[in-house]
LOZA-851157 format. One line per 3 residues: their letters; for each residue x, z, y of N, C-alpha, C. Coordinates in steps of 0.1 Angstrom, whole numbers. Atoms other than C-alpha are relative to their C-alpha. Layout:
REM LOZA-851157
a	X:Z:Y:X:Z:Y:X:Z:Y; ...
END
This chain:
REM LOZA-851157
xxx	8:0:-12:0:0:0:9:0:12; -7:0:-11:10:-8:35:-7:6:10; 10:-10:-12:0:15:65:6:-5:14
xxx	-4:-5:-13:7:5:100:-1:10:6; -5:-16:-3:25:33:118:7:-5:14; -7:4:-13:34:24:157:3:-14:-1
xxx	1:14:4:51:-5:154:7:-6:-6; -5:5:13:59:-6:124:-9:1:-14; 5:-2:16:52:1:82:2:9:-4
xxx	-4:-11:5:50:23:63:-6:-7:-14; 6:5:15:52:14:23:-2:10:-6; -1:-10:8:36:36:2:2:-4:-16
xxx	1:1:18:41:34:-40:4:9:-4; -3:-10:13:33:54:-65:0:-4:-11; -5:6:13:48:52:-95:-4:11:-11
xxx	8:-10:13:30:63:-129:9:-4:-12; -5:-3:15:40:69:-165:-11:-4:-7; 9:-4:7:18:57:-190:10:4:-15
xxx	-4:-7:11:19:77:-220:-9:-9:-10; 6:1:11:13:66:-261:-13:1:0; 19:-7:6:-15:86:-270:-9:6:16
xxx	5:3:-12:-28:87:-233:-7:-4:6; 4:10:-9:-53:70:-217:-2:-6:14; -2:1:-13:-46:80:-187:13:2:7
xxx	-16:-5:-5:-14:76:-165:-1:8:5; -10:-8:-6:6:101:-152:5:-2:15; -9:4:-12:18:101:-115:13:10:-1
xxx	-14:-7:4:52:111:-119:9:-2:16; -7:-3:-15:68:103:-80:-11:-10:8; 8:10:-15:54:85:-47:14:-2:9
xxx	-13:5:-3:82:65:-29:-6:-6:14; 4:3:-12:77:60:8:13:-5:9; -7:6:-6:94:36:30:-4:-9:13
xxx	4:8:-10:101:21:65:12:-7:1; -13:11:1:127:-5:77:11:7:1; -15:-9:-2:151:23:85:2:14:-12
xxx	-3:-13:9:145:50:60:-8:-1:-14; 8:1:9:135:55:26:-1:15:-8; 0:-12:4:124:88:10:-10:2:-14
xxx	12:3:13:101:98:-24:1:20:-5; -1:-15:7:90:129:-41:-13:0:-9; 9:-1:12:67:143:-70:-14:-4:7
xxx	15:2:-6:32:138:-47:5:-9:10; -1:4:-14:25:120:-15:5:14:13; -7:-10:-11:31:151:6:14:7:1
xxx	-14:3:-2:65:156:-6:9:-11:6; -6:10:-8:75:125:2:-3:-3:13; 2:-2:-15:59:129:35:9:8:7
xxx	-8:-11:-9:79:158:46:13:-4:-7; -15:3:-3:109:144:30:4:-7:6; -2:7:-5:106:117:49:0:5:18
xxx	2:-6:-14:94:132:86:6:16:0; -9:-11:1:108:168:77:12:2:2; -18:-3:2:144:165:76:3:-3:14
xxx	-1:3:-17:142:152:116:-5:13:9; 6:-13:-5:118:182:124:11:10:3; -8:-11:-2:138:205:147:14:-2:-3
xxx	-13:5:-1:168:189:143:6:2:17; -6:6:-14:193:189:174:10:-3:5; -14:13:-3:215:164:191:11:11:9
xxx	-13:-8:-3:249:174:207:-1:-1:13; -2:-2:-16:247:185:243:10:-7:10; -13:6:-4:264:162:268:3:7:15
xxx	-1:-12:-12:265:189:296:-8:11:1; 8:-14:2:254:221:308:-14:4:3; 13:3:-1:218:210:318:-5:-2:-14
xxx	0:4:16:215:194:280:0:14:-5; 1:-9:3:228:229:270:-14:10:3; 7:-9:-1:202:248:287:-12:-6:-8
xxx	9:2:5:178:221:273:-4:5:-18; -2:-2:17:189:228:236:-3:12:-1; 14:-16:7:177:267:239:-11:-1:1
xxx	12:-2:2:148:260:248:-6:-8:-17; 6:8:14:141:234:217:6:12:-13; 1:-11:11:154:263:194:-9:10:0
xxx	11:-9:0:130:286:203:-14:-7:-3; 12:4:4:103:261:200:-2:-7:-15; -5:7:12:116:248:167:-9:2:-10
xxx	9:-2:15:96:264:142:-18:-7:3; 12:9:-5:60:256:160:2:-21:-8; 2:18:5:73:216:154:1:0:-16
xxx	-1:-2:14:82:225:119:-10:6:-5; 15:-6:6:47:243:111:-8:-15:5; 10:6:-2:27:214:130:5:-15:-12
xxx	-3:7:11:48:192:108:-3:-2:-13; 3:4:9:41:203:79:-18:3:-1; 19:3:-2:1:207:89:-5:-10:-7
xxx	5:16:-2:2:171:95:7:-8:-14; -6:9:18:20:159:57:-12:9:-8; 8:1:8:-7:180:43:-13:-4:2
xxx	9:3:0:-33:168:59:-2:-16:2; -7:16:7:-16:127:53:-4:2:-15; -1:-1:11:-15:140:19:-17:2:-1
xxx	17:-2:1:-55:149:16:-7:-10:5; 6:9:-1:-66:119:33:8:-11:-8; -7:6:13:-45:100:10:-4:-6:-12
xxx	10:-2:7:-61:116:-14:-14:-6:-3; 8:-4:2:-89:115:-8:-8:-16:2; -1:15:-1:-86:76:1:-2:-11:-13
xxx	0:3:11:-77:72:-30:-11:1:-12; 10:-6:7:-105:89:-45:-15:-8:3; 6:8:-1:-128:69:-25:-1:-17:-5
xxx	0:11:6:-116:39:-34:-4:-4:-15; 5:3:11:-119:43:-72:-12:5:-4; 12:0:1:-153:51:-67:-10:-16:6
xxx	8:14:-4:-163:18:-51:-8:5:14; 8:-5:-11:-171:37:-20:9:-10:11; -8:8:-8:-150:10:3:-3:4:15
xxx	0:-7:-12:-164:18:36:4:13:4; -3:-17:-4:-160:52:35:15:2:-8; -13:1:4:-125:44:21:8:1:14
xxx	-11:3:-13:-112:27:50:-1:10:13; 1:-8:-10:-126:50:77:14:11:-5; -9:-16:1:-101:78:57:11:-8:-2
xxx	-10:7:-3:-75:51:57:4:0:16; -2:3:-19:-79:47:100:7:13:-1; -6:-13:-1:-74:89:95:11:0:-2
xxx	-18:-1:5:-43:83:74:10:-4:13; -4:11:-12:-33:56:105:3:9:7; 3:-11:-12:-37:85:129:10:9:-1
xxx	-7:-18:-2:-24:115:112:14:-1:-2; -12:2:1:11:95:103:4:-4:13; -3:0:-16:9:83:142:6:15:3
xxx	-5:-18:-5:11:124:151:10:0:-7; -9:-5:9:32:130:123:17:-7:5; -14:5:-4:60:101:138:5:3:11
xxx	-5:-6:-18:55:116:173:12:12:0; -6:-12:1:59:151:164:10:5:-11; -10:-3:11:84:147:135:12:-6:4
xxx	-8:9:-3:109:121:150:1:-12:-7; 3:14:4:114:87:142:1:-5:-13; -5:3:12:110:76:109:9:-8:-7
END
């Protein structure tokens, strides 16, 4: 699946297992990618935050003593971006879901409306996490 995300992509795939005696696959990782980064983990929400997480609260190297003053303040606000961060991967990951869920029901309208949501909450998620 492909999501536009500002102005860019975002590729989602997940990748299943099927088993022998099974009838049903297995999701075993979700692998998420843009033109500059690529990340994956056991669900979609892992791979969300490993993807937008690792930038969360990050910070660059001071090129004077204005910069410096700016860099305490972003430490003190650090964790707030890292809580609304991971808000916003679980609530990517639940519309996702739940996208998903719509879809293999044959509910298509009411699919894509939680597809626009996904659109939205990875918008916030690229603001407030840094660039993917």
């Amino acid at each position: 699946m492909v999501i536009p995300v500002g102005n860019g992509l975002l590729y989602v795939q997940p990748i299943f297992l099927q088993a022998d005696r099974s009838p049903m696959p297995e999701l075993r990782m979700v692998v998420l990618a843009t033109q500059e980064r690529i990340a994956y983990g056991p669900n979609f929400a892992a791979a969300l935050a490993n993807m937008f997480g690792e930038t969360a609260g990050k910070k660059e190297e001071p090129k004077d003593a204005k910069d410096t003053k700016k860099e305490e303040t972003k430490e003190t606000t650090a964790p707030t971006v890292s809580t609304n961060v991971q808000d916003l991967v679980n609530r990517a990951a639940q519309e996702f879901n739940d996208y998903q869920q719509l879809t293999s029901q044959g509910k298509l309208a009411d699919a894509g409306k939680k597809l626009e949501d996904l659109k939205r909450t990875l918008e916030e998620l690229k603001k407030g996490g840094g660039k993917p």
